[in-house]
ZATOR-761601 format. One line per field, with one value per residue (C-alpha): x, y, z. Coordinates in steps of 0.25 Angstrom, whole numbers. Layout:
! ZATOR-761601
X <- [X	...]
Y <- [Y	...]
Z <- [Z	...]
! end
This chain:
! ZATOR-761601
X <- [314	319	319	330	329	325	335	329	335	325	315	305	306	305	292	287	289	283	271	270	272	262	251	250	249	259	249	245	260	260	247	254	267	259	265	257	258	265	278	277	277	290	297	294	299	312	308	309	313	304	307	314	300	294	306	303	288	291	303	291	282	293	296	280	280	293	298	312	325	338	343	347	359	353	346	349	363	360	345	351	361	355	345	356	366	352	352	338	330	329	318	315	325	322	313	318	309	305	290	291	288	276	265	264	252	241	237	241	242	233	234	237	247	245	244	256	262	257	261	275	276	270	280	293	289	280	284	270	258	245	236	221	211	197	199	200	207	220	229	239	240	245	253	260	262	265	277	280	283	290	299	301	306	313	327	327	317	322	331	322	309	296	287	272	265	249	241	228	233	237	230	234	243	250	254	256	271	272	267	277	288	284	285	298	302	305	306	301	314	311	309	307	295	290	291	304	308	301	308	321	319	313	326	339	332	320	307	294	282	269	258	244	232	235	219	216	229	230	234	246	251	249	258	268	270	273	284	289	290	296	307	310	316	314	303	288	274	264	250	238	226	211	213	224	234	234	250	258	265	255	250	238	235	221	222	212	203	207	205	191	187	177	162	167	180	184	187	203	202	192	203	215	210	214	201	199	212	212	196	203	215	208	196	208	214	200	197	211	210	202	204	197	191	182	173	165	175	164	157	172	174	162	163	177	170	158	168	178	189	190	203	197	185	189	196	185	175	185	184	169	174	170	158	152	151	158	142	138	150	146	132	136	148	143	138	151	159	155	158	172	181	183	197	196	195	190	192	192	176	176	165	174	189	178	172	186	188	175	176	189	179	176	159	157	167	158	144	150	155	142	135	143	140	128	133	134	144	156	152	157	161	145	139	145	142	128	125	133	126	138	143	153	166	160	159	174	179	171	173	189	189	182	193	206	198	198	182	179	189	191	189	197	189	194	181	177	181	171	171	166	165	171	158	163	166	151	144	151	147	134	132	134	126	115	119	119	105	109	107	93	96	109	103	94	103	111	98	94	108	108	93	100	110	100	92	104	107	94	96	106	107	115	129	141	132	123	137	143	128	128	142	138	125	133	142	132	124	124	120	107	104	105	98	86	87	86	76	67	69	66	51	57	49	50	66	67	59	66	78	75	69	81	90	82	91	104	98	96	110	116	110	105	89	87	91	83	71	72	72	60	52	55	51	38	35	35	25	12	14	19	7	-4	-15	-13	-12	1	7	10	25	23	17	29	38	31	30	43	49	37	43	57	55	50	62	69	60	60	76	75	65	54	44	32	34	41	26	19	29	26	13	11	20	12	-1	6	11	1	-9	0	3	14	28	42	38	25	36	43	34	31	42	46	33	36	49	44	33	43	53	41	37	27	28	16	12	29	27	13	23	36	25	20	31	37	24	26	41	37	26	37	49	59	70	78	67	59	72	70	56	57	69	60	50	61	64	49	50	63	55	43	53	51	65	65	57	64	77	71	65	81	87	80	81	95	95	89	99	111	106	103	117	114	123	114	102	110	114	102	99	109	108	92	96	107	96	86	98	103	87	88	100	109	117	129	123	122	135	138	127	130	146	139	131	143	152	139	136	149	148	131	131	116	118	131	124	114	126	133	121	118	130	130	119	127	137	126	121	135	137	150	145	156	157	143	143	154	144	132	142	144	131	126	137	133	119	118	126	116	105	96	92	84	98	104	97	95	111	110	101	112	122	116	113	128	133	124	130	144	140	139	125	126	133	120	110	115	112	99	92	99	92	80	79	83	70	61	65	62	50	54	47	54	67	63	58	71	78	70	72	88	86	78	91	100	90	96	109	106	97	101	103	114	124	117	104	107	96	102	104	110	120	123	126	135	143	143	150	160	164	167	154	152	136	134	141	130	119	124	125	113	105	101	99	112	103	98	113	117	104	105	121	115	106	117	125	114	111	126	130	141	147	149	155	168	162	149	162	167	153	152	165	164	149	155	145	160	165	151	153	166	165	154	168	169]
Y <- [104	92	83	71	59	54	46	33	31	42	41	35	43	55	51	47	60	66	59	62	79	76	67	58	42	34	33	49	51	40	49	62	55	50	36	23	21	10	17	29	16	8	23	24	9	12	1	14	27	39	42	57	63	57	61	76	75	71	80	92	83	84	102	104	98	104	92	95	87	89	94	82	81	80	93	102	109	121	122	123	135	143	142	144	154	164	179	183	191	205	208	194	183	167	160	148	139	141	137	138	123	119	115	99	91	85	76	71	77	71	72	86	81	89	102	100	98	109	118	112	117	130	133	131	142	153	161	162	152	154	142	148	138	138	134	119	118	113	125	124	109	109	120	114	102	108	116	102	97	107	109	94	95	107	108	123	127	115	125	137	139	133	142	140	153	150	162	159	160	174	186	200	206	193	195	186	192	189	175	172	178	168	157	162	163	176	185	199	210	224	233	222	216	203	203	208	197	186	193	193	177	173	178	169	155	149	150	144	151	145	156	147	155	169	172	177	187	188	203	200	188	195	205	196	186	198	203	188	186	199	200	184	177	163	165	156	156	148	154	148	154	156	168	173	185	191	195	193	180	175	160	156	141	137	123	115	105	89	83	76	63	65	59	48	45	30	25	25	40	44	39	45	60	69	74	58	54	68	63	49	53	61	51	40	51	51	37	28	17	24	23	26	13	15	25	24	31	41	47	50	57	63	68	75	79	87	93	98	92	101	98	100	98	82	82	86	77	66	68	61	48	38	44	46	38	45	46	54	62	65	67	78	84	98	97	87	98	107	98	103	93	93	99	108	120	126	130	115	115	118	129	137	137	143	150	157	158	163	175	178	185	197	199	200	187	180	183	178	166	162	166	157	146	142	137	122	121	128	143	154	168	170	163	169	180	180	169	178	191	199	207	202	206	205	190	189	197	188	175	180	181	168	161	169	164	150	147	146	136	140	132	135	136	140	151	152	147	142	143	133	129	118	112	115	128	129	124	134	146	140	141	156	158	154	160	174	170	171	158	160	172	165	153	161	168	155	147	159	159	145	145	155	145	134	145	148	132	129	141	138	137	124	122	127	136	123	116	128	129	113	114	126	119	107	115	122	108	110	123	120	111	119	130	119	116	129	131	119	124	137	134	141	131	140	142	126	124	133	127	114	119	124	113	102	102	101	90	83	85	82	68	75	70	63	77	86	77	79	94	97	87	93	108	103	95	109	115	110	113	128	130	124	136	144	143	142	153	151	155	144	133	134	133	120	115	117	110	98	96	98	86	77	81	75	63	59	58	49	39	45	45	45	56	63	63	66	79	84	81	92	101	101	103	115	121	118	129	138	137	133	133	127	122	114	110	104	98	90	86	80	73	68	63	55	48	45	38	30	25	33	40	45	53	58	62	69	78	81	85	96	100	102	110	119	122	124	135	141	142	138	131	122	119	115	106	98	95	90	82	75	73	67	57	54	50	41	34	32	26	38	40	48	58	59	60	72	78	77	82	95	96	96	108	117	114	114	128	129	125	116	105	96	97	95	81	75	79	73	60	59	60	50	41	41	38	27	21	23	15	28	25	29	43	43	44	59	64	55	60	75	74	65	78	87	81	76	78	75	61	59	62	57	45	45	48	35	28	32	30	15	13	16	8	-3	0	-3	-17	-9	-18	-16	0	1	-6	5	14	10	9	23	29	20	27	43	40	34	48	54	49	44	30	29	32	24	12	15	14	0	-5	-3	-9	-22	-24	-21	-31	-41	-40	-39	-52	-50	-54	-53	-39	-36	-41	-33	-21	-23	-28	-15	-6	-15	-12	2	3	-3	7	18	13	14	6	8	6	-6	-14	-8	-17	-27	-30	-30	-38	-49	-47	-53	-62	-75	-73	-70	-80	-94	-94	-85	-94	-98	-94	-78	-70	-60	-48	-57	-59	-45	-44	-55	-52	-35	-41	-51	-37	-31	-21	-16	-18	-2	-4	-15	-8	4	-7	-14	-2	-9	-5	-6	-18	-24	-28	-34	-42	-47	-51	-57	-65	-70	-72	-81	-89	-94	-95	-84	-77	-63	-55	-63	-77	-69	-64	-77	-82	-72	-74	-91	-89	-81	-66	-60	-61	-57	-44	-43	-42	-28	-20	-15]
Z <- [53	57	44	45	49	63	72	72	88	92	81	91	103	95	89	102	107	94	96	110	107	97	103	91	90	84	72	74	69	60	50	55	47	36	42	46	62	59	53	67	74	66	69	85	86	78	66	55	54	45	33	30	25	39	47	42	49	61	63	59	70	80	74	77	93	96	98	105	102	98	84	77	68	56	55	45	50	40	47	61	58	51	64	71	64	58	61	70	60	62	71	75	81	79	90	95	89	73	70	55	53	45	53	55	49	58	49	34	22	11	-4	-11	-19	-32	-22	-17	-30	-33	-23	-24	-37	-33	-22	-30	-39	-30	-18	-13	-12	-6	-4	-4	0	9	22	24	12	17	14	25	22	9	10	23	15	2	10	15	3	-4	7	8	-8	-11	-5	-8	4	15	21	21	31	30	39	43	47	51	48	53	69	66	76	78	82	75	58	47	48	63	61	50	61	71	63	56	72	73	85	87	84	88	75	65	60	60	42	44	54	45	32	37	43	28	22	17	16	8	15	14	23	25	29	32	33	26	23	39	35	21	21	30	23	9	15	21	9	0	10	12	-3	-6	3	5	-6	-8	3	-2	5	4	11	14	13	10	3	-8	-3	-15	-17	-27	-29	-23	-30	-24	-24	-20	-13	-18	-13	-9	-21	-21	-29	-40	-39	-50	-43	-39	-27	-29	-34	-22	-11	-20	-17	-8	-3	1	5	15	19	21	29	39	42	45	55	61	61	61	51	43	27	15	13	26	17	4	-5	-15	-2	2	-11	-10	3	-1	-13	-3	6	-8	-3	5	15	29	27	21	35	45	37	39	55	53	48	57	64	50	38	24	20	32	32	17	23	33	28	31	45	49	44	55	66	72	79	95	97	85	92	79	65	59	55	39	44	50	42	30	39	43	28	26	34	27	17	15	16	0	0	9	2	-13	-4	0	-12	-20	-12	-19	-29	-31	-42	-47	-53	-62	-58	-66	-58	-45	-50	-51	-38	-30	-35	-40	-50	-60	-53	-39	-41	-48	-36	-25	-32	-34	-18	-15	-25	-17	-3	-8	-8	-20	-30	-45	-57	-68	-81	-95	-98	-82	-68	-59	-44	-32	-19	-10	-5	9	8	0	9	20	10	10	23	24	13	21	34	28	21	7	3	-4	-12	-16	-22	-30	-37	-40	-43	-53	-59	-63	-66	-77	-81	-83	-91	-100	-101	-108	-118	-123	-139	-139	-145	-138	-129	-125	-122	-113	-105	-103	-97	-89	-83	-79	-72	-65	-62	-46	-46	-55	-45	-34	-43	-44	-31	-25	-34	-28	-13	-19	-24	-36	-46	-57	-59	-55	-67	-76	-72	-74	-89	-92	-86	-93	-107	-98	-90	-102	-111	-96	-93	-79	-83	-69	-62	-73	-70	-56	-54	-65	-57	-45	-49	-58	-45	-37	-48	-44	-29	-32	-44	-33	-31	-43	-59	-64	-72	-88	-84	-73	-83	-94	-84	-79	-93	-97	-84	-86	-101	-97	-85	-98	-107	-94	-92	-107	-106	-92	-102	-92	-104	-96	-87	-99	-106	-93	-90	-106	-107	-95	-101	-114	-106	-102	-116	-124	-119	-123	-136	-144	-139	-137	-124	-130	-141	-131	-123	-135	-138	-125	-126	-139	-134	-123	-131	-143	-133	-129	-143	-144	-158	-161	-148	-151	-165	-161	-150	-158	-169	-158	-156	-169	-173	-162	-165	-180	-175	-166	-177	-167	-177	-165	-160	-172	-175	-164	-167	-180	-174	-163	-177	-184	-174	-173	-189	-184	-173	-185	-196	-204	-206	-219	-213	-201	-210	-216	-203	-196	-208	-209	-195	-195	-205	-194	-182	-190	-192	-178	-174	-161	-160	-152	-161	-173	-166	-163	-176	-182	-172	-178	-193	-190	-184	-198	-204	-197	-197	-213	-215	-218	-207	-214	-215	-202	-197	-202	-191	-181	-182	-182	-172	-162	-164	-160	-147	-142	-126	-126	-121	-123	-141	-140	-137	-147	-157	-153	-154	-169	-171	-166	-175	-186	-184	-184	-196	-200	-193	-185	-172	-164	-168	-165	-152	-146	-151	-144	-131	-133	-134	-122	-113	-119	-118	-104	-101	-108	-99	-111	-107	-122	-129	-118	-123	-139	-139	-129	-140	-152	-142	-139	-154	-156	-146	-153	-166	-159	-152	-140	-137	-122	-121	-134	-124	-112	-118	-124	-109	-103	-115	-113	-98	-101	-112	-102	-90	-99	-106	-121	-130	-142	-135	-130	-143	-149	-136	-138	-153	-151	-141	-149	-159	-150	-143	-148	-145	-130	-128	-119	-104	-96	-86	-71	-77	-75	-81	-92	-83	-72	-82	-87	-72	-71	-84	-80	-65	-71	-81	-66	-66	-52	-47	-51	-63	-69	-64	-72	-85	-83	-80	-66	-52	-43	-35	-47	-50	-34	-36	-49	-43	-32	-40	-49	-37	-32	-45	-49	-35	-35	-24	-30	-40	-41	-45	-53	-61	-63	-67	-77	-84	-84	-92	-102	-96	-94	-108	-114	-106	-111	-127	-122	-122	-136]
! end
C-alpha cells in the first residue's frame, strides 16, 4: 500500500486522473477524503499538499482503480523484496496482482468511536473476533475501520497482510478456503489444496484476515478459522456475521445500534449522536448544502429513535430529505422503507437484508421470531415463554438462537435479562406474523399473559412485594397497553375491564390518572352497546361496578368530583342489592371522598360511616383500618381533634401489626396532622421522620410528608427552613399528580414568603393556588386561599408599573428571569397562548419591542429583583 507522501510536481495530475478513473467531482473526492472542496481544490492547483493520514487515502483510492504508475522511491524497500525474493507456495504460485486490500469507502464513517475503542482493545489481546449483528447493522463498516485504525497504530502488524475475503458472493463449486486463496493471490498447484496453499502463504509474517459475511457459510468458515488459527501463529480474524460460529476462541461482539438521543435530550446532545450525526451526513450527500440546522432537531431524534438506530436503515431514510419534510418522513417510515433506489440492482431495501437474514432460520427459529414480535417492550425469558407457547427449555433454546442470530438484543440484569426488538426489525417480524395468520392467536396469548400480570399487580400484599410488582408493571407499561388495546379491537369488554380493575392502584401510586381514566371509560362506554337485548348477568354487573367505582377513584384524584359522585353513585346502585361487601365498602368510601373534598361533611361522614359498618360485619382487619382512618379525618375536618387523635392512634396499633409500610404512613401523616392542629407540633416531628423513611421513592406522600413538615416549621417561626419545605412538597406533589396537595402546599409557601418578606413572590403563589382551587371547584381550598391572601393584602396593594395588571406582571418579571413562553405557562398554570397574548399585550401597552427591551423594563421597575429573592 502506497503510504508516503505525494510529489507535490505531480500531485495534480495525479488527482485528475484519480478523479477521472473514479467519476467523482472535485467536491465528490473532497467528502470521499473527509476534506472541504476547497482543500481537493488548493491540492489540484499546487497551493498545498495532504497531510500523511490523507496521502495514505488517496494512495488506497489510486490501489482500488488500478491506477498504473511507476514505483516511487519512497516505498517500503523491505515490502518490495520480499514481493520479489518469496518462494511460490506449494501448490499455488502468486498472481501478478494481489487484491488483499481492504475495500474503499463510498461514503464517510460517522461516530463509533467508543466501538472502535473497543474493538482496539479487543484485537490486541484476541486471536479471533466475530462481529454478530442483524443485517443493516454495519458490521463490515466498523470492522473495515476498526482494521483501519489499528493497523494505522500498532507498528507490529504494518509489515504483515491486511486481507478482505467477502463471503456473501460465494457459489458452488467456490469455498470459503478457495476465496481466501484468491485473495491471498494464489494459483492452483497440482496435488495441494487450496488450505494448504493459503497455510503455507499465512506463515513467517503477522496477518490480519478480514472474512465478511460468514452466516451464508458458517460451517466452512467455522472450520477454516480453526485450521487458520491452529496452524498460523500470530495469525488474527475478525468475521462478520449474523450468526456466532460456535468454536473455541471465539469472542463474539454484538455490534450495537448508533447511539440514539433520548426523549428528554437537548438540542446540543441530539446533534452530538451518532445515529443524528450518520442521519445528517447522508441527507447532506443527498441534498448538497444540507446541515442539521434545516431540520427540527426532537423529530430527528425521534425518527433515529423509531428506526433503533439502526445504520442502514438511518441511511435509506436519509435518501427522502428533500422531497419530504423530517415529520413526514416520521409519518411514513415504514412504507418509505420499502422504496428501493434506481440503480440499486437489489438487496439495499431494509425488507429484503432481514429477509436474507430471516431465511437463515431454521422453521422453529422463524415461528419463535414472529411469535415474539408482539411484544411492545423488553421481556423476560417468562414471558417468552408463555407468549411463544413453549416449554421452559424450548424457549431458553429459541431465545438462545435468536440472541447468536442477532435479532433479539440483551439486557444485562442482576436477577434476570430482558430481551427486545429494534423496531425495525419488529416491525418486519410483525409482518410475517400476520402473513402466516398467526397474529390473532398470538395477541391472545400475550394479551391473557399480561392480563395475569395486572392481576398479580393488584394482589399484591404491599411491602417489598408491592415494591417488586410496581417496578414489574412499569416495565411492562407498553404491553398493558397493547394488552388493553387489543382487547378494545377484540370486543373483549370483560378482560378490558378486569384489567383496568386491576391496573387502577398502579395508575394511581404512578401519576398515569389521565391514561387510567381514559381506558375505564373506554370499556364502560362499550357496556351498554354489548348489554342491549338482554339482562346483564351478576358476574357481568360486579365487574361493571367494580370498573364504575374504580373510574371515580380516578376522577376523585383528577379533582373531577362531580363525575366522581355520578361514577359511585352507579356503583352503589349496583352493590347494594346484593348485600354487604368489600365492593359496596368501597364504593362508599370513594363517595365519601369526593363529597369530603367538596366541603361536604356531612353527606362524607354519612358514607365513611357505611362503609366502616360493612368492614366491621365483614372482620377484614386492613380493611377495617382504613375505614376508621377515613372517619378519623372526618373528625379532623370537624375540629374534633381529641377524638380523631384517639381514632388514628388505635389505628396505628392494627397496621403496625399488619406490617404495610404505606398504610402505616398515612397513618402516621394523619396523627401528625391532629397534632400539629393541637399545638403539639413538636410531637409531631417523630411520625413525620417515621413516615419520610417509609415512603421515600412515593412522590405523592412524600409530598404530603414535606408539607407537614412545613407546617411544623411554621409553628416554629423557622421561615426560611419552612419555605424550602413548602418548595419541596410542590415539586413531589405536582409529580404526584394531586393538584389539591399541589395547592395545600402553595398555600403554606405564600404565607411563608410573606413573613420572609417578599410580598410579591407570597402573592404569586397564592393567585396560582387560587386559580388552581377554582378549576377544581374546592370550596374549602378556596377560603383557605382566600383568607391568606387577605394576610398579605396590605402589603400588595398600590399600582404595578405601566399600569400592568398583576398577572401581566408575573409574566414580565418570570421573562426578565430568562423563562422561555412553555416554561411560564408551566409556572402560572397557563395555557401556552395565554402567555404570547398576555406578551403581546404588555408589548403593546409600554410600547416595547420584544423580549430584550420587556427584560430591560422589568429590571429598571424593580419586577427582576422581586423575582430574585424567590431563590431560597
Amino acid at each position: 500500500m502506497n503510504s508516503g507522501p505525494l510529489d507535490a510536481d505531480s500531485l495534480a495530475a495525479r488527482l485528475r486522473l484519480l478523479r477521472t478513473q473514479l467519476g467523482l467531482s472535485q467536491e465528490q473526492l473532497a467528502r470521499r477524503l473527509s476534506v472541504s472542496f476547497a482543500t481537493v481544490n488548493r491540492w489540484e492547483s499546487g497551493r498545498s499538499r495532504p497531510s500523511a493520514r490523507t496521502s495514505l487515502a488517496i494512495a488506497e483510492l489510486e490501489a482500488a482503480v488500478g491506477s498504473q504508475r511507476p514505483p516511487r522511491d519512497d516505498e517500503p524497500a523491505r515490502r518490495r523484496e520480499s514481493r520479489q525474493g518469496q518462494e511460490p507456495a506449494p501448490g499455488r504460485e502468486p498472481t501478478a496482482e494481489r487484491t488483499d486490500r481492504l475495500p474503499v469507502a463510498r461514503s464517510s464513517f460517522i461516530g463509533r468511536e467508543r466501538e472502535l475503542a473497543e474493538l482496539s482493545g479487543l484485537l490486541a489481546r484476541s486471536r479471533l473476533i466475530t462481529l454478530i449483528g442483524p443485517g443493516g447493522a454495519g458490521k463490515t463498516r466498523l470492522a473495515v475501520e476498526a482494521v483501519r485504525r489499528w493497523t494505522a497504530a500498532d507498528e507490529a502488524v504494518q509489515g504483515g497482510d491486511v486481507v478482505f475475503v467477502p463471503l456473501e458472493a460465494i457459489r458452488p463449486p467456490q469455498s470459503a478456503v478457495s476465496a481466501l486463496a484468491a485473495r491471498l493471490g494464489l494459483r492452483d498447484r497440482p496435488g495441494v489444496t487450496a488450505l494448504e496453499s493459503a497455510l503455507a502463504a499465512l506463515q513467517g509474517r503477522p496477518a490480519l484476515l478480514l472474512l465478511d459475511g460468514a452466516e451464508h457459510h458458517r460451517g466452512q468458515v467455522a472450520q477454516l478459522a480453526g485450521e487458520l488459527l491452529a496452524s498460523v501463529s500470530g495469525l488474527r480474524m475478525i468475521v462478520t456475521s449474523r450468526v456466532v460460529l460456535g468454536i473455541a476462541g471465539e469472542v463474539c461482539w454484538a455490534v450495537p445500534p448508533l447511539e440514539c438521543p433520548s426523549v428528554t435530550s437537548g438540542a446540543p446532545e441530539i446533534a452530538a449522536s451518532d445515529a443524528v450525526r450518520l442521519f445528517i451526513a447522508r441527507a447532506s450527500d443527498r441534498l448538497p448544502g444540507f446541515s442539521a440546522a434545516d431540520v427540527p432537531p426532537h423529530a430527528v431524534g425521534e425518527l433515529c429513535r423509531r428506526l433503533g438506530g439502526l445504520p442502514l436503515a438511518i441511511e435509506l431514510i436519509a435518501g427522502w430529505v428533500g422531497t419530504l419534510s423530517i415529520r413526514e418522513i416520521l409519518l411514513q417510515r415504514t412504507a418509505l422503507l420499502e422504496y428501493e433506489p434506481p440503480g440499486a440492482h437489489g438487496g439495499r431495501k431494509l425488507a429484503d437484508v432481514l429477509r436474507a437474514s430471516y431465511d437463515l432460520l431454521g422453521p422453529g427459529q422463524q415461528r419463535a421470531l414472529r411469535l415474539l414480535s408482539v411484544f411492545a417492550a423488553p421481556f423476560s425469558l417468562a414471558d417468552a415463554q408463555e407468549v411463544a407457547d413453549l416449554g421452559e427449555q424450548d424457549a431458553a433454546v429459541a431465545v438462545r438462537g435468536l440472541v447468536d442470530a442477532s435479532w433479539l438484543a440483551v439486557t444485562r440484569g442482576a436477577e434476570q435479562n430482558r430481551f427486545s426488538m429494534v423496531e425495525a426489525i419488529r416491525e418486519f417480524a410483525a409482518a410475517r406474523l400476520y402473513e402466516v395468520g398467526e397474529a390473532q392467536q398470538a395477541r391472545q396469548r400475550h394479551a391473557r399473559h399480561f392480563a395475569s400480570l395486572a392481576a398479580q399487580g393488584a394482589g399484591s400484599s404491599g411491602g417489598l412485594d408491592a415494591r417488586r410488582w410496581t417496578a414489574r408493571l412499569e416495565a411492562a407499561v407498553d404491553d398493558l397497553d397493547a394488552t388493553l388495546q387489543w382487547a378494545a379491537e377484540a370486543g373483549e369488554i370483560g378482560l378490558g375491564l378486569e384489567v383496568c380493575v386491576w391496573l387502577t392502584r398502579w395508575w394511581l401510586f404512578s401519576g398515569r390518572l389521565s391514561v387510567g381514566r381514559a381506558w375505564i371509560n373506554r370499556f364502560l362506554g362499550m357496556t351498554e352497546p354489548a348489554l342491549e337485548g338482554g339482562a346483564r348477568t351478576a358476574a357481568e354487573g360486579v365487574r361493571i361496578g367494580r370498573a364504575l367505582y374504580s373510574a371515580a377513584m380516578l376522577a376523585v384524584e383528577t379533582d373531577d368530583y362531580g363525575e366522581a359522585i355520578r361514577l359511585a353513585t352507579q356503583a352503589l346502585s349496583i352493590f347494594e342489592p346484593l348485600g354487604p361487601s368489600e365492593d359496596l365498602a368501597v364504593a362508599a368510601t370513594v363517595l365519601g371522598s369526593a363529597h369530603r373534598y367538596l366541603g361536604e361533611l356531612a353527606e362524607a361522614r354519612r358514607r365513611f360511616q357505611a362503609a366502616l359498618d360493612v368492614r366491621a360485619a365483614v372482620g377484614d382487619r386492613a380493611k377495617l383500618a382504613m375505614a376508621v382512618n377515613n372517619m378519623a379525618l372526618i373528625e379532623i375536618d370537624d375540629g374534633n381533634l381529641d377524638r380523631a387523635r384517639e381514632l388514628l392512634e388505635q389505628n396505628l396499633i392494627i397496621k403496625r401489626q399488619l406490617g404495610e409500610p404505606r398504610s402505616i404512613a398515612i397513618g402516621l401523616l394523619n396523627l401528625a396532622d391532629v397534632l400539629v392542629r393541637d399545638g403539639r407540633w413538636r410531637a409531631a416531628q417523630a411520625p413525620l421522620a417515621e413516615a419520610a423513611e417509609l415512603v421515600a421513592g412515593q412522590p405523592q406522600l412524600m409530598g404530603l410528608v414535606l408539607c407537614s413538615q412545613g407546617n411544623v416549621e411554621v409553628k416554629q417561626r423557622n421561615w426560611k427552613q419552612a419555605a424550602v419545605l413548602y418548595e419541596s412538597a410542590v415539586a413531589a406533589s405536582r409529580v404526584g399528580g394531586h393538584t389539591h396537595d399541589v395547592i395545600e402546599a402553595m398555600i403554606g409557601l405564600g404565607r411563608a414568603f410573606h413573613e420572609l418578606g417578599q410580598a410579591y413572590e407570597a402573592a404569586r403563589h397564592l393567585r396560582a393556588a387560587e386559580a388552581m382551587a377554582h378549576e377544581i371547584a374546592n370550596p374549602k381550598l378556596l377560603a383557605e386561599v382566600t383568607a391568606a391572601l387577605a394576610e398579605i393584602a396590605d402589603q400588595t396593594a398600590g399600582p404595578l408599573p405601566g399600569n400592568l395588571t398583576a398577572r401581566q406582571a408575573e409574566v414580565l418579571q418570570l421573562l426578565a428571569d430568562g423563562l422561555s413562553n412553555k416554561e411560564m405557562a408551566a409556572r402560572l398554570h397557563l395555557s401556552r397562548g395565554t402567555v404570547e397574548r398576555h406578551l403581546s399585550t404588555i408589548y403593546r401597552k409600554l410600547g416595547l419591542g420584544g423580549r430584550v427591551d420587556a427584560a430591560r423594563y422589568a429590571v429598571e421597575h424593580g419586577l427582576a429583583q422581586r423575582s430574585g429573592r424567590a431563590m431560597l
